[in-house]
DOTORVEX-754729 format. One record per residue (C-alpha): residue in one letter; residue number from 1; x, y, z negated. Coordinates in pm, whole numbers. Example, Ala and Ser with C-alpha at 12.3 -4.5 7.8 and 13.67 -1.06 7.14 Angstrom:
+--------+-----+--------+--------+--------+
: residu : num :      u :      v :      w :
+--------+-----+--------+--------+--------+
:      A :   1 :   1230 :   -450 :   -780 :
:      S :   2 :   1367 :   -106 :   -714 :
+--------+-----+--------+--------+--------+
//
This chain:
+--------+-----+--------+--------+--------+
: residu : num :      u :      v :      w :
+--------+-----+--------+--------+--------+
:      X :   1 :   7510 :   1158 :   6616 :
:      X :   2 :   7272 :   1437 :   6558 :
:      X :   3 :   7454 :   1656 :   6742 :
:      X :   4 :   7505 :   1382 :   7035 :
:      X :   5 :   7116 :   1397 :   7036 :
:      X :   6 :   7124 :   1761 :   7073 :
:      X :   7 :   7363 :   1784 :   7369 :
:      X :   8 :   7148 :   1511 :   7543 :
:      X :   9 :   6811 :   1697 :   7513 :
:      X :  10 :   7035 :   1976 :   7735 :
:      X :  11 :   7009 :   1747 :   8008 :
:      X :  12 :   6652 :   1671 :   8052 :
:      X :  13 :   6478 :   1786 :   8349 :
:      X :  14 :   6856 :   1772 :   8551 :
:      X :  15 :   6966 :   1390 :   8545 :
:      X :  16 :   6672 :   1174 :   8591 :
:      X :  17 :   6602 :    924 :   8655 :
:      X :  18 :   6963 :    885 :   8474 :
:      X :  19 :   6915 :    919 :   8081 :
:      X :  20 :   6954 :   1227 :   7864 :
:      X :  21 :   7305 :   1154 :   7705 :
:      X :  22 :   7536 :   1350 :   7447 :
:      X :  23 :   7869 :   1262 :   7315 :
:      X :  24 :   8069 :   1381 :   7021 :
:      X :  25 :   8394 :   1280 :   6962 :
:      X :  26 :   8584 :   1317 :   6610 :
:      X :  27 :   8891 :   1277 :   6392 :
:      X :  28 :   8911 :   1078 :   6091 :
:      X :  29 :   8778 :   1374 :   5876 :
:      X :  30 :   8485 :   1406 :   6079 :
:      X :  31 :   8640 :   1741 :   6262 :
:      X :  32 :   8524 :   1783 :   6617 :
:      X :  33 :   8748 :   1724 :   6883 :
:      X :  34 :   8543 :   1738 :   7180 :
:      X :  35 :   8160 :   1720 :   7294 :
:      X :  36 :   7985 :   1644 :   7613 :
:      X :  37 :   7697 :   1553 :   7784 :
:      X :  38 :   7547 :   1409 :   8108 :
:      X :  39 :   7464 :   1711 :   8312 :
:      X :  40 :   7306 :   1665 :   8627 :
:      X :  41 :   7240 :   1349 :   8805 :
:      X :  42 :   7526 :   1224 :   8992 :
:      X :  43 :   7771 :   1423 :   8766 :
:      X :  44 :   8042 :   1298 :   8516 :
:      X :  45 :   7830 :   1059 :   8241 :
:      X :  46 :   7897 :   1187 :   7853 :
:      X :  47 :   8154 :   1045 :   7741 :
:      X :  48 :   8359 :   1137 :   8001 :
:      X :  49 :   8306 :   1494 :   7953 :
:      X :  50 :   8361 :   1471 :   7590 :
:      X :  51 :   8716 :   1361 :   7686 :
:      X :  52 :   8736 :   1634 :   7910 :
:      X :  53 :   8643 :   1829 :   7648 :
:      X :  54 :   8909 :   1692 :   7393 :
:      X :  55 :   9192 :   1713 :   7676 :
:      X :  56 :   9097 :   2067 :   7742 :
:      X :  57 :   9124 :   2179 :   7317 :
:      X :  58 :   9460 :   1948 :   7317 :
:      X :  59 :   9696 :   2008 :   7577 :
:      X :  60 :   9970 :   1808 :   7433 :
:      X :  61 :   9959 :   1446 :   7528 :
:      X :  62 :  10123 :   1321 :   7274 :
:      X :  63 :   9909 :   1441 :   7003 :
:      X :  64 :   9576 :   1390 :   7185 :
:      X :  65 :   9733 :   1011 :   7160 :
:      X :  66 :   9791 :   1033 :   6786 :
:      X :  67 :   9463 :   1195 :   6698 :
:      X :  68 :   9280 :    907 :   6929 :
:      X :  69 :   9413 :    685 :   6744 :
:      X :  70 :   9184 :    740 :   6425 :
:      X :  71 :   8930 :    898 :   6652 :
:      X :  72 :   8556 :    815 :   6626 :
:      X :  73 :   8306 :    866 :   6918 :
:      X :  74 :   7904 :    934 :   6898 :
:      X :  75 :   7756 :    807 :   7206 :
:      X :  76 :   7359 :    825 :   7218 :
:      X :  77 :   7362 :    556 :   7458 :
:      X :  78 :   7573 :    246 :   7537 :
:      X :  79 :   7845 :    309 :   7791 :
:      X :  80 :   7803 :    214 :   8118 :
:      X :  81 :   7990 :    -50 :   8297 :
:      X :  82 :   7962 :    -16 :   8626 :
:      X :  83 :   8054 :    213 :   8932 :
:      X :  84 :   7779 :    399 :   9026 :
:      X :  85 :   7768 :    776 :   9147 :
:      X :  86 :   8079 :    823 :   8948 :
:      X :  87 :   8320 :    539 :   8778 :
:      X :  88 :   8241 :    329 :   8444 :
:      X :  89 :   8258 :    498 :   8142 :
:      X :  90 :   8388 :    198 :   7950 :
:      X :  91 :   8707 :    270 :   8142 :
:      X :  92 :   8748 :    615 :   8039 :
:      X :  93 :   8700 :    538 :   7686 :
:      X :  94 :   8936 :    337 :   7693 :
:      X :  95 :   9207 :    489 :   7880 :
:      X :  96 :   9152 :    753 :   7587 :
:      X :  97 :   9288 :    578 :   7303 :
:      X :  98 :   8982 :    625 :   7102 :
:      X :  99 :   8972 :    262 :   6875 :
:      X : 100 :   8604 :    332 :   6749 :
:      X : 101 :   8323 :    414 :   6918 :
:      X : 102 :   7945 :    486 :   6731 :
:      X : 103 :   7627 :    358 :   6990 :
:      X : 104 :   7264 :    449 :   6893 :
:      X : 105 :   7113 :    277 :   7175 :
:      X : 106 :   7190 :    -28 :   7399 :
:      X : 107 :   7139 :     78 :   7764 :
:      X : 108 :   6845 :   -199 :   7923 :
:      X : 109 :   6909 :   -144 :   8257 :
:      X : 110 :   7031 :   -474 :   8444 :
:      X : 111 :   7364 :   -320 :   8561 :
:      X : 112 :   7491 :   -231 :   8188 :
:      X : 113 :   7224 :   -446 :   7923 :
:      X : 114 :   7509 :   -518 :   7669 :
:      X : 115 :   7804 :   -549 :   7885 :
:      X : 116 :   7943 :   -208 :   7792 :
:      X : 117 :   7974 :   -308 :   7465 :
:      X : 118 :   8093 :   -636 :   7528 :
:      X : 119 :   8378 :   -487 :   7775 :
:      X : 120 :   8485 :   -223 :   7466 :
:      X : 121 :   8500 :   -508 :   7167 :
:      X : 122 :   8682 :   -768 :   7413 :
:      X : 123 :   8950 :   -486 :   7429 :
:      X : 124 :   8951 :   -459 :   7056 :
:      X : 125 :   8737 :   -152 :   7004 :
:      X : 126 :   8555 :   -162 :   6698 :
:      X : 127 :   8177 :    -71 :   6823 :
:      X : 128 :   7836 :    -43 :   6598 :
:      X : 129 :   7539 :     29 :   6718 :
:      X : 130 :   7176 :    135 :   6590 :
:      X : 131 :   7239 :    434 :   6415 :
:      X : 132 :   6926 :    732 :   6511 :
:      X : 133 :   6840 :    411 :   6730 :
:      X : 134 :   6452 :    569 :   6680 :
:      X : 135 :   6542 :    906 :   6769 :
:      X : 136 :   6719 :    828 :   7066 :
:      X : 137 :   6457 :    541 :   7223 :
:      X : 138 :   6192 :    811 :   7177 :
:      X : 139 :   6419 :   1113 :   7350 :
:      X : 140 :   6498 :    828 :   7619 :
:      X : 141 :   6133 :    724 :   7607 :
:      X : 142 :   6066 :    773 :   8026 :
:      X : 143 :   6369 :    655 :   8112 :
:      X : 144 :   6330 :    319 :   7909 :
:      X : 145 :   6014 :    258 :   8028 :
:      X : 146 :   6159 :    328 :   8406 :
:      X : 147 :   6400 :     78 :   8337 :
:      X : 148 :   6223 :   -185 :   8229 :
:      X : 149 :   5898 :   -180 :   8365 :
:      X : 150 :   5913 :     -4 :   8702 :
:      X : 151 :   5662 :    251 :   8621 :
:      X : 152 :   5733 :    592 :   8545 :
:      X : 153 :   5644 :    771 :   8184 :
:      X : 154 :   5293 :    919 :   8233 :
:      X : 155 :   5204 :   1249 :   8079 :
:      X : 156 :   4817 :   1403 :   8045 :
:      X : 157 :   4717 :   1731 :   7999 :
:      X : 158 :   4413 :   1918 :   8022 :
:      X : 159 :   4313 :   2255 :   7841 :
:      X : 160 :   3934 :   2218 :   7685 :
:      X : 161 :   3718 :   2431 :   7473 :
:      X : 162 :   3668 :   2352 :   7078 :
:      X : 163 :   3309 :   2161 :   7194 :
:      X : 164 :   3541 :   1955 :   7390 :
:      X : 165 :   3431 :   2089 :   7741 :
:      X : 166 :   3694 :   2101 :   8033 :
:      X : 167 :   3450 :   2287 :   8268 :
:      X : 168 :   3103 :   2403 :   8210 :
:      X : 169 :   2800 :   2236 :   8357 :
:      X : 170 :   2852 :   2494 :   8670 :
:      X : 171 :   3217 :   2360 :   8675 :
:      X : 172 :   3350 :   2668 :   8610 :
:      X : 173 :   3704 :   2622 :   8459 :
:      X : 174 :   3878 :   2936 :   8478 :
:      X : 175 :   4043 :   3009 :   8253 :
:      X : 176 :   3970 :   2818 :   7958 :
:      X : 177 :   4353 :   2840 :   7802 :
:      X : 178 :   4513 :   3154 :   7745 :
:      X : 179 :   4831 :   3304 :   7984 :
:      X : 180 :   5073 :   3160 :   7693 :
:      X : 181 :   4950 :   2773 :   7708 :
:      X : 182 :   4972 :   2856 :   8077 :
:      X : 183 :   5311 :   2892 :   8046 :
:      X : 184 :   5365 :   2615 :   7892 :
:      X : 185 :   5191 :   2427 :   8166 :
:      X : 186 :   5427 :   2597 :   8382 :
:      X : 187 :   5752 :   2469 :   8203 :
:      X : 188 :   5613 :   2122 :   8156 :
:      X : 189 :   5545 :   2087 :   8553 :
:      X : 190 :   5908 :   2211 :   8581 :
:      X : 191 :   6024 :   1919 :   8470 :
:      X : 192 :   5797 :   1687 :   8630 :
:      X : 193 :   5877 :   1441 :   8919 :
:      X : 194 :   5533 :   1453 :   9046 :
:      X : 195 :   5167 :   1607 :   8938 :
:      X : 196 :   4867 :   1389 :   8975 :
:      X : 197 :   4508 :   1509 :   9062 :
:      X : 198 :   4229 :   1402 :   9190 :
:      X : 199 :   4066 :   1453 :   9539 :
:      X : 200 :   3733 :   1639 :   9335 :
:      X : 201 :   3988 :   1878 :   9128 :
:      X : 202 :   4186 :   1981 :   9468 :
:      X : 203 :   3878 :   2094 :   9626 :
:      X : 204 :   3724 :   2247 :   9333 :
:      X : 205 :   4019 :   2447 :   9239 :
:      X : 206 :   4230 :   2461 :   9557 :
:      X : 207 :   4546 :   2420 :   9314 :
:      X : 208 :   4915 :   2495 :   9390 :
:      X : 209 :   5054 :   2285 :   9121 :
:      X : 210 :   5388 :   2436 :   9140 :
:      X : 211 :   5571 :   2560 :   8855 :
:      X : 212 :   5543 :   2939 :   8834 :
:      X : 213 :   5891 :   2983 :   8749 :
:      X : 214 :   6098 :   2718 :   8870 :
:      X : 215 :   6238 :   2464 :   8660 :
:      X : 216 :   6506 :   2171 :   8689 :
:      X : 217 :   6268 :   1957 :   8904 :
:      X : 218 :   6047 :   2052 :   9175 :
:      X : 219 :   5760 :   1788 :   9118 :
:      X : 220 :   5612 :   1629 :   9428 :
:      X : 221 :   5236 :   1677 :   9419 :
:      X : 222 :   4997 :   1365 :   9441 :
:      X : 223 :   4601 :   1408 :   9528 :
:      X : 224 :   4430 :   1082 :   9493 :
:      X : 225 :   4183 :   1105 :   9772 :
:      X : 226 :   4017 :    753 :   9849 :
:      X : 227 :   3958 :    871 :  10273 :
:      X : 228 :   4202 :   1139 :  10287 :
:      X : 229 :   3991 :   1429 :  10336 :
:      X : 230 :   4257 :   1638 :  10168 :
:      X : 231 :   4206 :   1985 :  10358 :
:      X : 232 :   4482 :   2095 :  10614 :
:      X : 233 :   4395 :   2470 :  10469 :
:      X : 234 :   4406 :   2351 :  10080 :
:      X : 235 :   4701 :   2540 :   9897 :
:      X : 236 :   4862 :   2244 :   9868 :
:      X : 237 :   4908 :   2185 :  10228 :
:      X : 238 :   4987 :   2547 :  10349 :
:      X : 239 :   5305 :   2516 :  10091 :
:      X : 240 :   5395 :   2186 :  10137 :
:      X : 241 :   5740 :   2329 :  10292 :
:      X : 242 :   5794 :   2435 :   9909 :
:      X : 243 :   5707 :   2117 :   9724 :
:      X : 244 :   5597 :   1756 :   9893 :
:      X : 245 :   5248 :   1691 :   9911 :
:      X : 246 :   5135 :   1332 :   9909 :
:      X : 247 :   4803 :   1200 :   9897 :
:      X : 248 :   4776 :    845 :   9799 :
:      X : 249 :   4467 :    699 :  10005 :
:      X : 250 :   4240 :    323 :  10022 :
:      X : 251 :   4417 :    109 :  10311 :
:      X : 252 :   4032 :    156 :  10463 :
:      X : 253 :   4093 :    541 :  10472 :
:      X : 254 :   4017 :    679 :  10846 :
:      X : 255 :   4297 :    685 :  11084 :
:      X : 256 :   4237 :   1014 :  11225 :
:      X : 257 :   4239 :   1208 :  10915 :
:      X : 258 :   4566 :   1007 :  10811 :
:      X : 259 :   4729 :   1130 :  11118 :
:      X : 260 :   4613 :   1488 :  11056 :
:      X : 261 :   4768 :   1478 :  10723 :
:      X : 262 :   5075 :   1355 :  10822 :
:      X : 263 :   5096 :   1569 :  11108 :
:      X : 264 :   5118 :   1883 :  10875 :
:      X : 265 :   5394 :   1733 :  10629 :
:      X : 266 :   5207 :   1521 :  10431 :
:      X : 267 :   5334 :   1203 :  10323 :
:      X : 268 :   5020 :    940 :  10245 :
:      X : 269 :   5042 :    585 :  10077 :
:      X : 270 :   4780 :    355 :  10140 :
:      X : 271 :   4669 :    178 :   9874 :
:      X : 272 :   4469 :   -124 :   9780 :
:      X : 273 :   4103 :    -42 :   9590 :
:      X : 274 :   4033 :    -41 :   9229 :
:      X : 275 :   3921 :   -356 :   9106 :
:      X : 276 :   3542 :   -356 :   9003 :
:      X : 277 :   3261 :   -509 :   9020 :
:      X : 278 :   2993 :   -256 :   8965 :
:      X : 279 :   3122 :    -13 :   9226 :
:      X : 280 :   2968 :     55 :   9579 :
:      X : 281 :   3232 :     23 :   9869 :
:      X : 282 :   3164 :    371 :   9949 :
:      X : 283 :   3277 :    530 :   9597 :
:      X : 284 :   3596 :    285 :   9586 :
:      X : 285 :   3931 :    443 :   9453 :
:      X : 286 :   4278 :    370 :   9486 :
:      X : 287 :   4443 :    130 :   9275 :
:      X : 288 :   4621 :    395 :   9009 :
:      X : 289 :   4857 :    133 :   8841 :
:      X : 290 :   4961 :     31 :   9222 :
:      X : 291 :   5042 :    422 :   9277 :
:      X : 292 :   5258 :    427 :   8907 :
:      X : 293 :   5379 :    141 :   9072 :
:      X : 294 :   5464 :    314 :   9426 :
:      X : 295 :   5608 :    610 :   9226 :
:      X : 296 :   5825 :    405 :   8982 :
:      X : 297 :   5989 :    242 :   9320 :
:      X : 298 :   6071 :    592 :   9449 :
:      X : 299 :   6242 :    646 :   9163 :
:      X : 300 :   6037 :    904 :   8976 :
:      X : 301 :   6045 :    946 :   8579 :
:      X : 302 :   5822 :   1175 :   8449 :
:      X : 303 :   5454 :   1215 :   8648 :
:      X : 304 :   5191 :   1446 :   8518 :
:      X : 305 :   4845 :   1366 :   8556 :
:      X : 306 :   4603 :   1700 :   8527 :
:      X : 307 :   4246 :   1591 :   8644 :
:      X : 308 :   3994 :   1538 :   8687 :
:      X : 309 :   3754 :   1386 :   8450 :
:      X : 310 :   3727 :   1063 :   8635 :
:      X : 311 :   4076 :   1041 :   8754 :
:      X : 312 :   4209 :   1080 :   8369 :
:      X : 313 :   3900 :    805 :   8271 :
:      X : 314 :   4031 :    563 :   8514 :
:      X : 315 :   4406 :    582 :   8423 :
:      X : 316 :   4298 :    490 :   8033 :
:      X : 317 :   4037 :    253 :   8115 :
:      X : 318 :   4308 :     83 :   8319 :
:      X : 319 :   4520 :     85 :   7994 :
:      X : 320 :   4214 :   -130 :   7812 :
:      X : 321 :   4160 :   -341 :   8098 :
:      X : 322 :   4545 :   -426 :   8155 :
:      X : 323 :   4723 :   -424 :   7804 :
:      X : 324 :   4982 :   -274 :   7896 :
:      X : 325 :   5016 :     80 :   7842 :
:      X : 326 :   4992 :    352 :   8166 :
:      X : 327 :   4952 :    668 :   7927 :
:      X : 328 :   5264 :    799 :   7702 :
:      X : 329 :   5227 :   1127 :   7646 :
:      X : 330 :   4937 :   1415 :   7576 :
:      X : 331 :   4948 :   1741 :   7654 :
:      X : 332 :   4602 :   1923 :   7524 :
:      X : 333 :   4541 :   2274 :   7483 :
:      X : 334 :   4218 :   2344 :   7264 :
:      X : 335 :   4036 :   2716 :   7323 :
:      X : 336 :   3857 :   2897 :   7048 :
:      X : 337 :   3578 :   2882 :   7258 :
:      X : 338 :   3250 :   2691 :   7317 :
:      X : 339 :   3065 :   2575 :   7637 :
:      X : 340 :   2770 :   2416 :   7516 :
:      X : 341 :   2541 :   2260 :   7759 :
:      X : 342 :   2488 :   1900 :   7815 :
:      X : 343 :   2626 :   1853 :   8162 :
:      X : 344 :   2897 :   2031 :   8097 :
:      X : 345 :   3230 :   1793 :   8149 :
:      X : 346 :   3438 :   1625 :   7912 :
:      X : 347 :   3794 :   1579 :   8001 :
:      X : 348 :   3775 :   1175 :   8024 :
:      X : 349 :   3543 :   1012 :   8163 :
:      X : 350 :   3585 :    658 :   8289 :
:      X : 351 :   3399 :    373 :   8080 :
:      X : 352 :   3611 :    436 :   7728 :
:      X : 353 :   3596 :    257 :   7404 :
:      X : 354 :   3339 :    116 :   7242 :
:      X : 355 :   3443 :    198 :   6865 :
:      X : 356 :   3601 :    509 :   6749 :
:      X : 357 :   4008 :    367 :   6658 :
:      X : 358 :   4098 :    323 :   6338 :
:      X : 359 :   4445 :    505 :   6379 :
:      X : 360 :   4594 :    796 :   6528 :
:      X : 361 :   4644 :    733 :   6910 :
:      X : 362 :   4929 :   1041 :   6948 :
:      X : 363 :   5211 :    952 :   6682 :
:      X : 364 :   5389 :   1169 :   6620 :
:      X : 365 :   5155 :   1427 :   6622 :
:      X : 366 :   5284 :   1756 :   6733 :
:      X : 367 :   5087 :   2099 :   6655 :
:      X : 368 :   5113 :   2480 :   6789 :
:      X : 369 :   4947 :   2772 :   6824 :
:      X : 370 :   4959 :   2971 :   7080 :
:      X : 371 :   4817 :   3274 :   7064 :
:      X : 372 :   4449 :   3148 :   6896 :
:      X : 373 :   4500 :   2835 :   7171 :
:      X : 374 :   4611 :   2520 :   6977 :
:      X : 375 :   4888 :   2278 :   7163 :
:      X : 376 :   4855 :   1930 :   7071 :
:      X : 377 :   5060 :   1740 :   7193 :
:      X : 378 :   5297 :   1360 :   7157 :
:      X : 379 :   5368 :   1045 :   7275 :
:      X : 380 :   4997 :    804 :   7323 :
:      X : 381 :   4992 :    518 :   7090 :
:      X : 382 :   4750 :    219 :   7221 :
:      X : 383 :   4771 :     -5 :   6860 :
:      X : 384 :   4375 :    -69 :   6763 :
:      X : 385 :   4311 :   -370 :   7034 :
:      X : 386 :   4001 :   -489 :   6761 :
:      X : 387 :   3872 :   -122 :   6783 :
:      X : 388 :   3779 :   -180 :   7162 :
+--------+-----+--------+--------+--------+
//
């Protein structure tokens, strides 16, 4: 199963918002007879190109029937059930011979949810499932929450300095990470379905927010700009032919400058205002958890959210207000370097907590160094409601 998990990772970045899947199948003695994995979205699932993979290392039909027979498979997710892009896995399983079949993870979605491996034990196939159940759920971690939420699996990132400064009180911001954490920057928007800033960060930086070398996914690029005064000469715009641009706006947003956008290439959502009752009408924002919402419905995975200060504030104040979790993931990149000053910026603003948690809120907690920069960087865990 390991090595089932190691096949999947291959595919991430190329098949959502399918799952990352691997498949190893073996002989009684535990010797491989053929591996897979789900490639690219709309492709042939795991399992089927594990069989591939057996037929192609056993030509002879009659011993690839013999060797079935007492054959095992590792599947990192339950087989699906159902025709799709491509036909039902179930099926080719068993068409195979194969008379036991290993599952770490029962698929949730509503087309499969436990009838795969229903359909395999009603035809005699002796099935278990749970084994690296932990290891797969978190590899799988966007996708699960895709399926059974509607939202997509929100990342953060910012780079800040070791005073915990994101700009200084000039809001100068360049660069405060070093050309390696850049690069990983780089390779994380690569695999992105969309990067999220706010309207203040896109005017103050005039960002691309493309990947500098391309990766599996070309992420669509979101500016959350309450009256969609996104700039027809911004960076983003002049290259939206490269990447979509689309700037989620307040259903009050002027019409003109709506048209303008969209006359250029830009798509723009309209979206209902931010709940609150200690904002002017003037400074209202768009509803974030209705965009995740939007975004989930188009189908998208992974988003990234990069800034700014008050854009990142809202999206975990919302996570407080709501109970249910928006952020899943951090991405921060700490500089050996100080700011200082006392209007410099912090990377979240927002309202926050009123008690420092009791536990660790990124578990497991991941550590690098890059070059003097240090990457941390896991999955967000919201678990200390009585510290709020």
């Amino acid at each position: 199963m390991r090595r089932a998990i190691a096949l999947a990772r291959q595919g991430l970045g190329f098949v959502e918002p399918n799952p990352a899947v691997g498949a190893v199948l073996v002989d009684a003695r535990r010797n491989l007879l053929g591996e897979g994995w789900h490639e690219r979205f709309g492709g042939p699932h795991a399992e089927v190109n594990a069989l591939a993979d057996f037929k192609n290392r056993n030509s002879d039909a009659k011993a690839r029937s013999e060797l079935a027979a007492t054959a095992t498979l590792f599947v990192t997710l339950e087989p699906c059930c159902h025709t799709g892009k491509t036909p039902p896995c179930t099926d080719a399983v068993l068409a195979s011979g194969v008379r036991r079949v290993v599952v770490a993870l029962g698929d949730p979605s509503l087309h499969v949810s436990g009838g795969g491996i229903a359909q395999l034990k009603r035809a005699g196939i002796d099935v278990s499932v749970g084994l690296l159940e932990a290891e797969v759920r978190q590899l799988n971690a966007p996708f699960l929450k895709l399926a059974q939420t509607g939202l997509p699996y929100v990342h953060v990132k910012w780079a800040m300095t070791l005073d915990g400064n994101i700009a200084t009180r000039t809001g100068s911001s360049q660069w405060i990470s070093n050309e390696k954490s850049r690069a990983v920057v780089h390779e994380l928007r690569g695999r992105m379905d969309a990067i999220i800033v706010g309207a203040g960060t896109a005017r103050a930086d005039d960002p691309s927010l493309t990947a500098r070398s391309p990766g599996p996914r070309t992420a669509t690029r979101v500016v959350v700009d309450s009256q969609a005064a996104l700039s027809v000469e911004s960076q983003l715009v002049k290259t939206v032919a490269d990447a979509p641009v689309l700037v989620a706006t307040l259903e009050s947003a002027p019409e003109d400058r709506i048209a303008i956008l969209q006359t250029v290439g830009v798509d723009v959502v309209r979206l209902p205002a931010l709940a609150s009752g200690n904002r002017l009408p003037e400074s209202a924002r768009p509803d974030l958890r209705a965009l995740l919402i939007e975004l989930g419905r188009r189908g998208m995975t992974n988003v990234l959210v990069e800034g700014g200060s008050d854009l990142l504030g809202s999206l975990f104040d919302l996570d407080l207000k709501e109970g249910q979790q928006l952020v899943d993931e951090a991405h921060i990149f700490v500089a050996p370097k100080f700011a200082g000053g006392a209007k410099a910026v912090s990377p979240v603003g927002g309202i926050g907590l009123e008690h420092i948690p009791q536990l660790s809120q990124i578990d497991p907690l991941q550590i690098e160094v890059l070059d003097g920069d240090v990457y941390i960087h896991g999955p967000v865990v919201n678990r200390d409601p009585a510290g709020l």
